[in-house]
C-alpha positions as CSV (number, residue, x, y, z in Angstrom):
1,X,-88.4,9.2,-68.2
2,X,-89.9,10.8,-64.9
3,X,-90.6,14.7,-65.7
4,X,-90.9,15.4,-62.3
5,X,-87.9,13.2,-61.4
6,X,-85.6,14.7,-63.8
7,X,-87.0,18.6,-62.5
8,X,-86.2,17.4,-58.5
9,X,-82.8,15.9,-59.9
10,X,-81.7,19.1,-62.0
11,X,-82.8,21.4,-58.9
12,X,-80.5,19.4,-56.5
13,X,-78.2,18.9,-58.4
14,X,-77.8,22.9,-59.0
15,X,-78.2,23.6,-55.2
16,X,-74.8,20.9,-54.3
17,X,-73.3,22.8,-57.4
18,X,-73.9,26.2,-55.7
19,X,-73.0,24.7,-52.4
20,X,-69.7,23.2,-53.0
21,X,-69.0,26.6,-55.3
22,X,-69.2,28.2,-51.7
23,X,-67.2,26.3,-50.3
24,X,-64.8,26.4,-53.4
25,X,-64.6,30.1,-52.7
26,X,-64.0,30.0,-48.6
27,X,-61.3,27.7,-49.2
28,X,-62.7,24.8,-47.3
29,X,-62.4,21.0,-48.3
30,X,-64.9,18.7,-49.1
31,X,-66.5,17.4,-46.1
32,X,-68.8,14.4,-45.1
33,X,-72.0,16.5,-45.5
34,X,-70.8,16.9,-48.9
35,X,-71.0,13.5,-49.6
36,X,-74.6,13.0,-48.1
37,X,-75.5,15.7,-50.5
38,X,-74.1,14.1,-53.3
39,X,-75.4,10.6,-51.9
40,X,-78.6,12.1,-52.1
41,X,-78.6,12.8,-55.6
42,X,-77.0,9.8,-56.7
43,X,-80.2,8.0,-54.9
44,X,-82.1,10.5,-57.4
45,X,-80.4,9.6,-60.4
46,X,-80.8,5.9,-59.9
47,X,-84.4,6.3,-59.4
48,X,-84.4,8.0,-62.4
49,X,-82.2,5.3,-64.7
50,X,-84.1,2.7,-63.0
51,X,-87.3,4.1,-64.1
52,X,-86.1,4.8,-67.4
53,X,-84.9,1.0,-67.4
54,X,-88.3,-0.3,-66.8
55,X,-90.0,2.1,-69.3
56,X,-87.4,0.5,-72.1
57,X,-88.2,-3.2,-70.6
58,X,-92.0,-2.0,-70.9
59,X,-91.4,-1.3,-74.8
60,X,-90.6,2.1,-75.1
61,X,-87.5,2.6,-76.9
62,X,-85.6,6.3,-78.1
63,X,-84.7,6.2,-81.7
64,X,-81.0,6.4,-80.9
65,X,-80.8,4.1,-78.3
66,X,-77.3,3.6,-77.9
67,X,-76.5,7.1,-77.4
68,X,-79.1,7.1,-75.1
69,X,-77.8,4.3,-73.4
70,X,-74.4,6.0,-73.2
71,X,-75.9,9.2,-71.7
72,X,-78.1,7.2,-69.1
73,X,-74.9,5.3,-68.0
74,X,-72.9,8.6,-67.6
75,X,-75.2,9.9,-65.6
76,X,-75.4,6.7,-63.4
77,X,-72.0,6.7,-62.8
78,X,-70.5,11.1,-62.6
79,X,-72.2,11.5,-58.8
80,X,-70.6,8.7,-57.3
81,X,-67.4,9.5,-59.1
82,X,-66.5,12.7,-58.9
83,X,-67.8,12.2,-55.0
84,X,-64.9,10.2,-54.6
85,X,-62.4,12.1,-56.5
86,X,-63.3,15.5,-55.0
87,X,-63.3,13.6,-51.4
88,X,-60.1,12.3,-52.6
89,X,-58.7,15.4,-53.2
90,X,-58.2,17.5,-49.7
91,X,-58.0,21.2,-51.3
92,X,-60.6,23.4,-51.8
93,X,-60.5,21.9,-55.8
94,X,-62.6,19.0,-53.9
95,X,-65.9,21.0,-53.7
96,X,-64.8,22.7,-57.4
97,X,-64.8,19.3,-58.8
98,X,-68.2,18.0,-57.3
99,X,-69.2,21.6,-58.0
100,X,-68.5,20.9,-62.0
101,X,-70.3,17.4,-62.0
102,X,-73.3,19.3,-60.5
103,X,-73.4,21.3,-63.1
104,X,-72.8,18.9,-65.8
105,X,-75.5,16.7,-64.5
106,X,-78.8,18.7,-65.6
107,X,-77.5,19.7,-69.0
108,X,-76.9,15.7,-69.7
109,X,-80.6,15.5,-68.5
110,X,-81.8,17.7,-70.9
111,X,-79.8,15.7,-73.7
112,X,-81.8,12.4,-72.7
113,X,-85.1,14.0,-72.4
114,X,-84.3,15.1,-75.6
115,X,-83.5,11.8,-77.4
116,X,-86.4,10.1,-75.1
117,X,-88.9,12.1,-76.7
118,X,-87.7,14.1,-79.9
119,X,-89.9,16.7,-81.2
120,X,-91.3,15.7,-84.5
């Protein structure tokens, strides 16, 4: 794991999550620059999981590796998801959706980091 990737990812992450919360409460849709936003941190996160990947293929390994590899996938896959299900969705919920993935995203970085390196 990248500390400083997983700090710039958690900080983005909770700046779309405050973002699309605004435009949850104006009662405006999801719209393209949105989905750069989102694009952005999706680029992020795979930097992250690939990174992660190449530290595992290196040798390093978590004790409980297929959670971690659960958590890792998750977290691969929520941006681009919930990008198209809030784009998807023409309402203000659109932004409340992406707005909860945000949110989500940092706390299920904290879980890996944990089970990367456990405190003894």
């Amino acid at each position: 794991m990248v500390d400083w990737l997983t700090m710039t990812i958690q900080m983005v992450s909770l700046g779309v999550a405050v973002w699309c919360l605004i435009s949850f409460f104006r009662d405006r849709p999801m719209l393209v620059p949105h989905l750069i936003g989102m694009g952005v941190l999706w680029l992020l996160v795979l930097g992250q999981v690939g990174a992660t990947i190449a530290a595992m293929v290196g040798g390093e390994r978590p004790d409980d590796f297929p959670m971690f590899v659960s958590y890792l996938a998750t977290i691969a896959l929520l941006p681009p998801a919930c990008a198209v299900w809030g784009f998807m969705e023409r309402s203000k919920w659109g932004p409340a959706v992406i707005s909860f993935a945000c949110f989500v995203l940092p706390v299920l970085l904290v879980r890996i980091e944990q089970l990367w390196s456990p405190v003894v």
